[in-house]
C-alpha positions as CSV (number, residue, x, y, z in Angstrom):
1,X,3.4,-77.0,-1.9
2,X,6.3,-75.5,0.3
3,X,5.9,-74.7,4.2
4,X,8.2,-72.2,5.7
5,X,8.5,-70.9,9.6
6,X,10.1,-68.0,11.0
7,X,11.9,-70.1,13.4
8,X,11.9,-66.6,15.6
9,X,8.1,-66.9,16.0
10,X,6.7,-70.1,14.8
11,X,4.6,-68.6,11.8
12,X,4.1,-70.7,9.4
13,X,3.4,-69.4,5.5
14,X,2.5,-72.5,2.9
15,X,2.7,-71.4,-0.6
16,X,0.8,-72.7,-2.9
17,X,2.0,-73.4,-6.2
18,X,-0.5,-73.1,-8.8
19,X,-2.5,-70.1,-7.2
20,X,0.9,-68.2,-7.3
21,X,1.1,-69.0,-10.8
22,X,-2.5,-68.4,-11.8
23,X,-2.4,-65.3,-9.6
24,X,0.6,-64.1,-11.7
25,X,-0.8,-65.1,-15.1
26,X,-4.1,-63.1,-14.4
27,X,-3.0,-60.2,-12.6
28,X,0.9,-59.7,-13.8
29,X,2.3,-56.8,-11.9
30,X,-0.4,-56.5,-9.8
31,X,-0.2,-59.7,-8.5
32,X,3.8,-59.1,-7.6
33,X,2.6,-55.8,-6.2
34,X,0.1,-57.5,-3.6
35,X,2.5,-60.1,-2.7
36,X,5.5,-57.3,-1.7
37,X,7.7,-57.7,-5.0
38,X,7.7,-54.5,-6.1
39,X,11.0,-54.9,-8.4
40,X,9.1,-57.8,-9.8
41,X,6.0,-56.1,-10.8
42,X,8.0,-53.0,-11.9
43,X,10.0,-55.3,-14.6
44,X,6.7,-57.0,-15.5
45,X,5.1,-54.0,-16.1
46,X,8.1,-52.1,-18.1
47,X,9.3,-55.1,-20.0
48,X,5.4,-55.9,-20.3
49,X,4.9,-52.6,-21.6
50,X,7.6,-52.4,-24.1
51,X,6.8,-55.8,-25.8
52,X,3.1,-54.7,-26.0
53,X,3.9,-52.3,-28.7
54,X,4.6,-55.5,-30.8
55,X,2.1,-57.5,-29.5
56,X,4.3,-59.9,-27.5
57,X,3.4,-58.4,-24.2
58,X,2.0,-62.1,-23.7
59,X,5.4,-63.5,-23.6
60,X,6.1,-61.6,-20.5
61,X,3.2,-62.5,-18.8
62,X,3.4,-66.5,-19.3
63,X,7.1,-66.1,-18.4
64,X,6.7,-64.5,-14.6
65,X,3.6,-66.8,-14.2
66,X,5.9,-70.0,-14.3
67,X,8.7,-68.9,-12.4
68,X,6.9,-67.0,-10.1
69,X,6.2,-69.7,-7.5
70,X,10.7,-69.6,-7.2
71,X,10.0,-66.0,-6.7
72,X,7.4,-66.4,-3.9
73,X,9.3,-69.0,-2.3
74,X,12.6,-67.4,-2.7
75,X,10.8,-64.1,-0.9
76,X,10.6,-65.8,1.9
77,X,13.8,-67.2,2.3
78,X,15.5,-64.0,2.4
79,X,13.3,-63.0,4.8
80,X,14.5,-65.8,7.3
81,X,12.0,-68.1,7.1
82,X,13.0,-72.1,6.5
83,X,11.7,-74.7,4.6
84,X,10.1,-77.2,6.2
């Protein structure tokens, strides 16, 4: 369970490991929507879409959901926060 702070401002943001990735196993591009990664949940959705057509849509979705905690953590390193 990683903490970052905007050492500008104090906030603090703790992400939480396994909601991230059950959020992104349920939801898929909508969950990368709600969570600001739009370039995320537009690749989930095309590549998502595409592999659909031979029913391995399912690949995609299990793939995001276990690397998305990196991609929620890494979203807010490059918006200056630091790990605690």
């Amino acid at each position: 369970m990683p903490e970052f702070y905007n050492p500008s401002n104090g906030h603090k943001v703790v992400v939480i490991n396994w909601k991230v990735f059950l959020g992104a196993f349920l939801f898929g591009p909508i969950f990368f929507l709600c969570v600001g990664e739009i370039g995320h949940a537009l690749a989930n959705f095309a590549v998502g879409l595409f592999l659909w057509s031979f029913f391995l849509g399912w690949i995609v979705w299990i793939g995001y959901a276990v690397v998305s905690p990196k991609i929620v953590s890494e979203k807010w390193l490059k918006r200056g926060y630091k790990k605690e």
